[in-house]
Structures are given as structure tokens and as C-alpha cells.
C-alpha positions as CSV (number, residue, x, y, z in Angstrom):
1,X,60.3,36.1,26.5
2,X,59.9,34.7,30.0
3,X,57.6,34.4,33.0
4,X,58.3,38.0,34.3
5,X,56.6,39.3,30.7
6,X,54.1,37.2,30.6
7,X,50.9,37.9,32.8
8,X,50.2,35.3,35.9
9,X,46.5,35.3,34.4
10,X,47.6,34.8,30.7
11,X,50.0,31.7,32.0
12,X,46.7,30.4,34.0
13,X,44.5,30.7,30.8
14,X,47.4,28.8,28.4
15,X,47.7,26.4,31.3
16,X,43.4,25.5,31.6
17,X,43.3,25.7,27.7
18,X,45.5,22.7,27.1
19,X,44.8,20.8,30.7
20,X,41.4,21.1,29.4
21,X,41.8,19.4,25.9
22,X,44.3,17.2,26.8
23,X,41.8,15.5,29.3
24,X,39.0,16.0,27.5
25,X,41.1,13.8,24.7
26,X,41.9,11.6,27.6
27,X,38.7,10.9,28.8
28,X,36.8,10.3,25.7
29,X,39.7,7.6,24.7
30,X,39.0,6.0,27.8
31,X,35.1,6.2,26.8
32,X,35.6,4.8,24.0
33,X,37.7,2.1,24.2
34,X,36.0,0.8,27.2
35,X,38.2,-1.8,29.4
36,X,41.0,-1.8,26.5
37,X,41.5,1.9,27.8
38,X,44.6,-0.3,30.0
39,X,46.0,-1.6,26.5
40,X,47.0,1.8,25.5
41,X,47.9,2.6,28.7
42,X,50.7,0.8,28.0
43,X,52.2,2.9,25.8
44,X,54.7,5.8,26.8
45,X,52.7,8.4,24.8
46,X,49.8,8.0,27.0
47,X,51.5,7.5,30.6
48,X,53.4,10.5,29.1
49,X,50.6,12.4,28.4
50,X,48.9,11.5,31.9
51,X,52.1,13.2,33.5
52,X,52.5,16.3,32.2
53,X,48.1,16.8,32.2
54,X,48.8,16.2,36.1
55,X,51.3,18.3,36.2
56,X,49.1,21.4,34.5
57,X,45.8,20.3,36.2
58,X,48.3,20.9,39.5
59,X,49.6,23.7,38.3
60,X,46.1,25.5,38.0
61,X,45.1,24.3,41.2
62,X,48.5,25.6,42.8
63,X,48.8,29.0,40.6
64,X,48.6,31.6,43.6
65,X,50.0,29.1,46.0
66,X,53.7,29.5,45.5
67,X,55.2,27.0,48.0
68,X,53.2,24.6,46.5
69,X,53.8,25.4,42.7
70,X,57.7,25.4,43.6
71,X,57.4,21.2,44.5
72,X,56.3,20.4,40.9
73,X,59.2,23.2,39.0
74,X,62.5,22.7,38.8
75,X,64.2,19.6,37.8
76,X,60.4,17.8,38.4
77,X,59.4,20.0,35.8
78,X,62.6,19.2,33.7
79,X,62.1,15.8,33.6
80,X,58.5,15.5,32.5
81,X,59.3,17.8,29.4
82,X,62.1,15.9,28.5
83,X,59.7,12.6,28.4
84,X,57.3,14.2,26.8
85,X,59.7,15.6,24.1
86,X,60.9,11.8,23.7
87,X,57.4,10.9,23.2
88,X,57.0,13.9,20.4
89,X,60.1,13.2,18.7
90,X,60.2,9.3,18.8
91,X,56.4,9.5,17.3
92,X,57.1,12.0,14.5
93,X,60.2,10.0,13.5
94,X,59.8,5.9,14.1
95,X,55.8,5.7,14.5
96,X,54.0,8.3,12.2
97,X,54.9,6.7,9.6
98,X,52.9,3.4,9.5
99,X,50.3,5.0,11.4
100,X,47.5,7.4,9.4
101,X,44.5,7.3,11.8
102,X,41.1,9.1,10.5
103,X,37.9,10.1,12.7
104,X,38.3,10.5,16.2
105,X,41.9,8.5,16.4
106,X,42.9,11.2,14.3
107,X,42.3,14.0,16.6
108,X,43.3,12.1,19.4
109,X,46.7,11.5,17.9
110,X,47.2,15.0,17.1
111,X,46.4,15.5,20.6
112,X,48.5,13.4,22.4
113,X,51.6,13.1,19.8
114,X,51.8,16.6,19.1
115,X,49.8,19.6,20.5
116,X,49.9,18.4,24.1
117,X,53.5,17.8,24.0
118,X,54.3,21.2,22.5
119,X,52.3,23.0,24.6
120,X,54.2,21.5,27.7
121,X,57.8,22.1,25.8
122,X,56.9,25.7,25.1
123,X,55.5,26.1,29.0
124,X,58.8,25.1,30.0
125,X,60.0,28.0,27.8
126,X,58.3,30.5,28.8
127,X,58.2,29.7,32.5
128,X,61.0,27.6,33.9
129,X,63.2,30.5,34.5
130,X,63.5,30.4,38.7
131,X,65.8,27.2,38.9
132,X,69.0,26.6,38.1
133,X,69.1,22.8,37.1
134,X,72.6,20.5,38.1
135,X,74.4,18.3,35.8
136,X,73.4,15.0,38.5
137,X,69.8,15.7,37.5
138,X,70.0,13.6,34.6
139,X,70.8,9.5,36.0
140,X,67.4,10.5,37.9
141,X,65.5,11.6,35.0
142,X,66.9,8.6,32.6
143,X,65.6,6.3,35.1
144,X,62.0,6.2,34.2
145,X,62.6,5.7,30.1
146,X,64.7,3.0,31.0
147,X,62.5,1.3,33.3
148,X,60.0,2.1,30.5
149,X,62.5,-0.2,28.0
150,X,62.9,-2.9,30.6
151,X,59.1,-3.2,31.4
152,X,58.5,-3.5,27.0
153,X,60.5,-6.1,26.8
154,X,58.9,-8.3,29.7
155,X,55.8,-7.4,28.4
156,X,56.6,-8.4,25.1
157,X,58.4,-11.9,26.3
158,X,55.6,-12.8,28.6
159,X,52.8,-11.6,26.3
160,X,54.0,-11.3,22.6
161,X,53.3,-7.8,22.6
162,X,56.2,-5.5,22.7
163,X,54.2,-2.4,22.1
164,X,56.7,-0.7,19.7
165,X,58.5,-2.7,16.9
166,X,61.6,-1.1,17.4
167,X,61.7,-2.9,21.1
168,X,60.5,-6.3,19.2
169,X,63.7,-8.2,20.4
170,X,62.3,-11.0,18.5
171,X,61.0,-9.8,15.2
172,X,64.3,-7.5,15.2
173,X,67.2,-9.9,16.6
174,X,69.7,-9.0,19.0
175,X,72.1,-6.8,17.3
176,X,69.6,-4.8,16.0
177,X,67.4,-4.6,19.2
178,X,70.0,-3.6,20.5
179,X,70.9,-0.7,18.3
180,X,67.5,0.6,19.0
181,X,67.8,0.3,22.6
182,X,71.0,2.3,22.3
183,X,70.1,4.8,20.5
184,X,66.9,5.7,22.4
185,X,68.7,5.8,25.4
186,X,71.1,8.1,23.6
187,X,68.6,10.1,22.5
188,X,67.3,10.5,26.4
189,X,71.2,11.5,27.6
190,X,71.0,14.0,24.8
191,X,68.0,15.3,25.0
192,X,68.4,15.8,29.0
193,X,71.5,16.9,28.7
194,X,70.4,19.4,26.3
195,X,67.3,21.0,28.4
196,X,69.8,21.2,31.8
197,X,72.5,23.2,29.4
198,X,69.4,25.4,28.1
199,X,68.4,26.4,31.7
200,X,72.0,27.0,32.9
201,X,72.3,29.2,30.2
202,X,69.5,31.2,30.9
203,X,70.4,31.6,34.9
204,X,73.3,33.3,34.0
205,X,71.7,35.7,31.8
């Protein structure tokens, strides 16, 4: 199933649906937490999830306004699913774990970790089918998990927090630091890798 199947007005609808809850979720963290909204903007499942809610809110706004629509497609679009796919995956394997949250942070978690990060993976599915993506997309879309890495870690040695433990260069030591740091940038190569093979695929059937 792809874009020429599905209605312009049923994408539209699947596109204000989860625009709507994902800033709704948004919002109401900010509300809540007040001036420590920054704290958690810290973290790459909330600049993340800011990305790819900007990218649907634009989207909407853009829907019958093709020229427009095409800036934000393509490998734009490729690299914001593959960060939020890092944020879904990295979350449901390292994080989860030691993090049970009840009440709202509950919901919000499912939110952010899950639904609003699924719903962008499967819009990428069903609609980025126009654009035939090039092998030298990917240095460009590493870039911004790595920078992500680098800014951690002079967080975390200028303020003692590193945000994520597995980027704790101090609790963890070196060697093991820097396994972590390898393998998430693996992880990034692979996964990119992996969504440009999908989509040349697809072009040529």
C-alpha cells in the first residue's frame, strides 16, 4: 500500500490526528513541568519528537501546496524517521527498562517513546514513495546524532549530568563508553543505510 491508494483527505486526517496528540502531549509537559520544561529538552526523545510534530504540523499546513510539501519529503523526510526510529528503538531497548512511569508521565511516555514515533515510521511507509534517496544521504543525516553524542558528553563534564547512562563516560569508563558510543553510532549507519535501501527498492518497483 502507498500514497497513490491512499486518499489525500485520509493522509490529512492520519496526519492532524497524531500532530494533534503529539502536541497536545507536548504542551501539557511543558505545563507541567514549568521552567524544567528545558531539562527534558535535553533529551533526544523530546527534540526528536519536536522534529517530526513540525514536520506533520507543516505537512497539514502545506497538504494542497505541492511545491511546498516537496521541501520537507525526500531525504529531509528520511532523516527525521531515521532519528525518530533511533529514539523508539534506543528507548524500548536501553531505557524502558529502569523507567516504569504511572499517571500522566505514563501517557506521556507512550506518547513520545512509542505512538508518535510509529505513526511517523508508518507515514514514511505509506507515503515516501516520489523520491529516489542516494547512498551520500547518509554522512548528512549521521551528523545530527553525533553532534547529539558530542553535546552529552559536554553536558555531562561541565554539569554532571550526562542525560543517558550509557553516555556516562564517568560512571562507565572509557572502554566501555566507548563501546556504547560505537555501537549507537552503528546503529545510526545501519539504520540509515537501511531506510535509503528500502526506498531504492521501492523506485524500482
Amino acid at each position: 500500500m502507498n500514497e497513490s491508494v491512499i486518499s489525500n483527505k485520509t493522509i490529512l486526517i492520519y496526519r492532524i490526528v497524531f500532530a494533534g496528540l503529539s502536541w497536545f502531549t507536548l504542551i501539557t509537559n511543558n505545563i507541567i513541568h514549568g521552567i524544567s520544561w528545558f531539562s527534558s529538552f535535553r533529551t533526544f526523545s523530546i527534540q526528536t519528537n519536536y522534529i517530526v510534530t513540525i514536520w506533520f504540523t507543516l505537512a497539514i499546513l502545506w497538504h494542497n501546496k505541492p511545491e511546498f510539501l516537496g521541501k520537507i519529503t525526500g531525504p529531509l523526510k528520511g532523516a527525521f524517521t531515521m532519528y525518530i526510529t533511533i529514539t523508539f528503538i534506543v528507548f524500548a531497548i536501553l531505557l524502558s527498562p529502569f523507567y516504569q512511569p504511572t499517571g500522566w508521565a505514563a501517557f506521556s511516555n507512550l506518547v513520545i517513546h512509542y505512538i508518535t514515533p510509529i505513526a511517523f515510521i508508518a507515514d514514511w511507509v505509506l507515503t515516501e514513495t516520489k523520491v529516489r534517496y542516494e547512498w551520500n544521504y547518509l554522512p548528512y543525516w549521521i551528523t545530527y546524532p553525533l553532534c547529539y553524542i558530542i553535546f552529552a558528553v559536554i553536558h555531562g563534564t561541565i554539569t554532571g549530568n550526562y542525560i543517558y547512562y550509557f553516555l556516562d563516560i564517568n560512571a562507565l569508563g572509557i572502554l566501555v563508553f566507548a563501546m556504547f558510543v560505537s555501537i549507537l553510532v552503528g546503529f545510526g549507519i545501519a539504520l540509515g543505510s537501511l531506510y535509503i535501501w528500502i526506498n531504492r527498492k521501492r523506485m524500482i518497483n
